[in-house]
C-alpha positions as CSV (number, residue, x, y, z in Angstrom):
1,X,-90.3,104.3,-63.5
2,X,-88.6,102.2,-66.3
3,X,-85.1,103.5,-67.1
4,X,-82.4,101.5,-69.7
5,X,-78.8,102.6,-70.3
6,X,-76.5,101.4,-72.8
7,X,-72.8,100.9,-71.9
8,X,-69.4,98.5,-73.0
9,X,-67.1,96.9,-70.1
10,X,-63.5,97.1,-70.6
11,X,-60.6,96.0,-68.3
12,X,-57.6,98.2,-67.1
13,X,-55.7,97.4,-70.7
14,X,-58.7,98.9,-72.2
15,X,-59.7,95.5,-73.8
16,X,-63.6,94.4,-74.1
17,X,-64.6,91.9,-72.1
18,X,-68.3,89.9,-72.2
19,X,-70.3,90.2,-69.4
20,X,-73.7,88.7,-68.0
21,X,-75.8,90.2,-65.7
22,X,-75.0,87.8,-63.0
23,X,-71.3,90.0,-63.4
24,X,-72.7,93.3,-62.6
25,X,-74.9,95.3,-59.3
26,X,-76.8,98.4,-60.7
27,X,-77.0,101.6,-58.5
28,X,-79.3,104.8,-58.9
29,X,-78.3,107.8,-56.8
30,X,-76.4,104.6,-54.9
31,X,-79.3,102.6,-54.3
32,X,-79.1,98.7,-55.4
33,X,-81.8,98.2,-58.5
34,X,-82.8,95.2,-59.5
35,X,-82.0,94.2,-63.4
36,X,-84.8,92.7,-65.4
37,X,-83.6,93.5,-69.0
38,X,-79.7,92.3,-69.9
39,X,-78.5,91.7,-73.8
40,X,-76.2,92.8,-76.6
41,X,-77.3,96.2,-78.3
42,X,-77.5,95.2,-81.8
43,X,-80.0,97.6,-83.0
44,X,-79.3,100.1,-85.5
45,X,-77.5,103.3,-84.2
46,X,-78.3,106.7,-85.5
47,X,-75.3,108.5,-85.2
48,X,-73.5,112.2,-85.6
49,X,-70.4,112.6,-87.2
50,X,-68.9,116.3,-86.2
51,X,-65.7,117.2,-87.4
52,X,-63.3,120.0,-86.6
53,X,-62.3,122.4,-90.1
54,X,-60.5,125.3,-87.9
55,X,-57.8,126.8,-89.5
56,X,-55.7,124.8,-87.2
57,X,-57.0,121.1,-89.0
58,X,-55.9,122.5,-92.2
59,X,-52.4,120.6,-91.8
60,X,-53.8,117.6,-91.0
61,X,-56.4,117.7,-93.9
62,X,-55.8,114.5,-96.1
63,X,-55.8,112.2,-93.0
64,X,-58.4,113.8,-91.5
65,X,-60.8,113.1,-94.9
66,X,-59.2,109.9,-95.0
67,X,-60.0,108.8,-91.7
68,X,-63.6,110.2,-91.6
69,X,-64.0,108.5,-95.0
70,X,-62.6,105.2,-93.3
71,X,-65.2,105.7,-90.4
72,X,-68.5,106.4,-92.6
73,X,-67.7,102.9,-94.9
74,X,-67.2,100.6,-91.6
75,X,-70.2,102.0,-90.2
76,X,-73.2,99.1,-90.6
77,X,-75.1,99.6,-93.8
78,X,-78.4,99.5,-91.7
79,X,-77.2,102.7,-88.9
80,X,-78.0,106.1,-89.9
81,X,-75.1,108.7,-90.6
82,X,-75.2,112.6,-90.4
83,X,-72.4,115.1,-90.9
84,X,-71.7,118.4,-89.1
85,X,-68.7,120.5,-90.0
86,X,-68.0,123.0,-87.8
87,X,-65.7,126.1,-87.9
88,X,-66.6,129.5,-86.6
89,X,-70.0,128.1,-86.8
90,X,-71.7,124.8,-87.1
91,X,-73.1,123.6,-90.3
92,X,-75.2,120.9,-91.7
93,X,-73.5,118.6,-94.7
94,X,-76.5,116.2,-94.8
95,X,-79.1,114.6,-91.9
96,X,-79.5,111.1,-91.2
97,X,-79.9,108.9,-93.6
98,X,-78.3,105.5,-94.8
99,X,-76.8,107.0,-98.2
100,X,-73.4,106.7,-97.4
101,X,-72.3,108.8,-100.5
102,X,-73.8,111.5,-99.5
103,X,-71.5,111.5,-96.4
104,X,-68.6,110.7,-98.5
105,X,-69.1,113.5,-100.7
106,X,-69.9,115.9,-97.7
107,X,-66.0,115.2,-96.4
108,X,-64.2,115.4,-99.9
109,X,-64.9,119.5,-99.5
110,X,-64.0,119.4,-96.0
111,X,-62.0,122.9,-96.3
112,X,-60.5,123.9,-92.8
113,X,-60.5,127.6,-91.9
114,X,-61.5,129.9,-88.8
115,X,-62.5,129.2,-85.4
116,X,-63.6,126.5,-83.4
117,X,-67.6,126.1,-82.4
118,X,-66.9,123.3,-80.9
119,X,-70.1,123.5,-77.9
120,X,-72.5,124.9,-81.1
121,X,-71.5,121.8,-83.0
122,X,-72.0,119.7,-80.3
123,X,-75.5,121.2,-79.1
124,X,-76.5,121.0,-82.7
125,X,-75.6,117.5,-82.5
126,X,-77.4,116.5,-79.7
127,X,-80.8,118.2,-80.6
128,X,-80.2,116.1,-83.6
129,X,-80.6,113.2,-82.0
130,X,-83.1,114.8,-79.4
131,X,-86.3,112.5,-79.5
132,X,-84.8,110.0,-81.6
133,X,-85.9,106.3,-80.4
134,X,-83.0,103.7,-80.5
135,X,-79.6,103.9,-80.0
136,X,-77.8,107.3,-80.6
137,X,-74.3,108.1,-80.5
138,X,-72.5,111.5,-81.6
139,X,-68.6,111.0,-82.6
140,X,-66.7,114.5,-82.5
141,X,-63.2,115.1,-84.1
142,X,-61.4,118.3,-82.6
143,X,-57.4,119.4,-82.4
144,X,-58.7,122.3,-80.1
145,X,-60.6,124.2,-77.6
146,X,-63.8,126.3,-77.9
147,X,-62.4,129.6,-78.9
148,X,-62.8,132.1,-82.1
149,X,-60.3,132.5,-84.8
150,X,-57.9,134.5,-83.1
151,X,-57.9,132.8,-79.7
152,X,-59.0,135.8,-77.5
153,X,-62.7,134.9,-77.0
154,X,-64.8,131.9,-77.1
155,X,-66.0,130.4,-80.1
156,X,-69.1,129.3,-79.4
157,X,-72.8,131.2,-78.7
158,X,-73.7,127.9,-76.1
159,X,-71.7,127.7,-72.8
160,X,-70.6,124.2,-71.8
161,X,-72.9,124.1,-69.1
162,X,-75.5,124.4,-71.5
163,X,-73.9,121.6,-73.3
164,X,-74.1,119.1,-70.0
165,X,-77.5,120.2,-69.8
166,X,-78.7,118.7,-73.4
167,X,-76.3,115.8,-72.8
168,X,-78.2,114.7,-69.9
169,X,-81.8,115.7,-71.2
170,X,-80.6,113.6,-75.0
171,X,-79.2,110.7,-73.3
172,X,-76.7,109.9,-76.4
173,X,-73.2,108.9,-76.1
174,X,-70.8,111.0,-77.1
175,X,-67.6,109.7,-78.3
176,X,-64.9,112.3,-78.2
177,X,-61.8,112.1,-80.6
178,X,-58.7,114.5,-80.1
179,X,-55.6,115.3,-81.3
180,X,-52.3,117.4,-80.6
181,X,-51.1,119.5,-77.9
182,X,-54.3,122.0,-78.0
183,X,-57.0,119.8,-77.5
184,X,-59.0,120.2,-74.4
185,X,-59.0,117.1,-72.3
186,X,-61.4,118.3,-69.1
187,X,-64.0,119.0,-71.8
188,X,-63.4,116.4,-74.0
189,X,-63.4,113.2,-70.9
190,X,-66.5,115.2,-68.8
191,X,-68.6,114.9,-72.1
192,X,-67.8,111.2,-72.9
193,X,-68.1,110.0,-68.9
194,X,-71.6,111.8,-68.4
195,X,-73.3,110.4,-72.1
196,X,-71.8,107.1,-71.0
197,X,-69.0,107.6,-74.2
198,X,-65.7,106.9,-74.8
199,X,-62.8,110.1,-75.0
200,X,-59.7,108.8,-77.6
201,X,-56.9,110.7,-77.8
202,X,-54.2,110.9,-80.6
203,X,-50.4,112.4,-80.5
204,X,-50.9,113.4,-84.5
205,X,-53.4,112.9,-87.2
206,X,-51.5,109.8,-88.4
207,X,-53.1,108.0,-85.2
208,X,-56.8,109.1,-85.9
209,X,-57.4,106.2,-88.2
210,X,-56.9,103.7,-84.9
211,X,-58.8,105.9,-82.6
212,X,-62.3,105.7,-84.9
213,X,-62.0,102.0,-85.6
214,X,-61.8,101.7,-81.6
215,X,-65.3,103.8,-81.6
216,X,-66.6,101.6,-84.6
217,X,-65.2,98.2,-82.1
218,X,-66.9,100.0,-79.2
219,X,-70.2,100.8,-80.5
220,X,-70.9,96.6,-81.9
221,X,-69.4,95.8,-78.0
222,X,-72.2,97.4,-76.2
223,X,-75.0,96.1,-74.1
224,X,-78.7,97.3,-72.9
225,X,-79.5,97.4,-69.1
226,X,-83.1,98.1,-68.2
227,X,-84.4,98.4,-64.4
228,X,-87.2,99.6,-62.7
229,X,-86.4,102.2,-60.4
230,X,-86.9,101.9,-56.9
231,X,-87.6,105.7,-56.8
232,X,-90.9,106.4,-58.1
233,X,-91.4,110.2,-58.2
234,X,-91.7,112.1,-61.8
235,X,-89.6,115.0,-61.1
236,X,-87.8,114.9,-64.2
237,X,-84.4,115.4,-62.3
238,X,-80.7,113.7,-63.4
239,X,-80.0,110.2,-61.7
240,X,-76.9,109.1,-61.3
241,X,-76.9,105.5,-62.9
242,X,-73.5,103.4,-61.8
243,X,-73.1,99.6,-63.0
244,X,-70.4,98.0,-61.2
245,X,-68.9,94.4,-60.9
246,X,-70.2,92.5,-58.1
247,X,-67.6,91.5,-55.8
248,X,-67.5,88.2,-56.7
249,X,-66.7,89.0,-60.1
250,X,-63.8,87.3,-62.6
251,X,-62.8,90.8,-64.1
């Protein structure tokens, strides 16, 4: 069975660093694979954008716009864009495409107010991507937890579980983005580590801006890994896939 996976190497500083294949051991379910595809993932991505408008974003409003505007214009003209706002429910501004306007004009009525869906807009995400060929990525903005308006239930109709179910089954990475005191971090890092993401965090707004060029950095520093697994059966079950640095390694 022929399995790839796309990932980025950084060192304890959290700074890129380039890799060859010769640098790294691949293990599934901690058996030693052997590599036969290595290089730089440079094909176009389709990606997600999913941004928080609870009532509690409405504060941070103009830097929120600003920074998703920011993030759709230094996205490569050739990748795909879709928008997701989500509230006490998720909803569709446009589906991917490469008109960046309409992704623009999608986040100039971003409007915060109610709850926060924030496993909907995520599984509505995912099944976007869900089937999709190519790179895929999903970035989500939130400055909370999954709860409704007034705080005393959740927000959402999907559980997480059900949520690292379609992660798994999708394969895309998921690049979490969250600010202030309320955000949930367990979620937020789970998500990011089992896609093969990234989790940013961000005292206020005013540091958003940094945290979605990092993503933008992050997603032109990846590579592809392909191998051909030493377990043959079709049973359709999760395998844990874990690329480390060979002991020999500079890094």
């Amino acid at each position: 069975i022929r399995h790839t996976t796309e990932f980025t190497v950084l060192d304890g500083q959290r700074r890129y660093i380039d890799v060859t294949p010769q640098d790294l051991d691949v293990y599934e379910n901690g058996v030693l694979q052997k590599v036969d595809v290595f290089q730089e993932a440079v094909d176009p991505v389709s990606i997600v954008l999913t941004l928080d408008q609870s009532g509690s974003m409405k504060r941070s409003t103009d830097l929120v716009k600003q920074t998703a505007r920011e993030f759709v214009q230094a996205v490569r003209p050739e990748d795909s864009l879709a928008l997701i706002l989500f509230a006490d429910k998720p909803t569709f501004a446009h589906a991917l495409a490469t008109e960046r306007q309409w992704s623009l004009d999608a986040i100039e009525k971003y409007t915060p107010l109610g709850g926060t869906a924030l496993y909907d807009a995520i599984w509505n995400s995912l099944n976007t991507l869900k089937g999709l060929k190519g790179r895929r990525a999903v970035v989500v903005l939130s400055d909370g937890k999954d709860e409704n308006n007034p705080g005393t239930a959740p927000g959402s109709v999907h559980t997480f579980d059900q949520v690292m179910t379609l992660t798994k089954e999708v394969g895309a990475a998921l690049f979490m983005v969250g600010f202030g005191a309320g955000v949930d971090r367990p979620v937020l890092d789970t998500l990011a580590d089992v896609s093969g993401g990234q989790a940013y965090y961000a005292s206020d707004a005013a540091n958003l801006g940094a945290q979605f060029q990092r993503i933008v950095g992050d997603l032109r520093r990846r590579y592809i890994l392909g191998y051909t697994s030493t377990d043959a059966t079709h049973d359709g079950g999760w395998r844990a896939v874990e690329i480390r640095p060979k002991a020999s390694g500079h890094y």
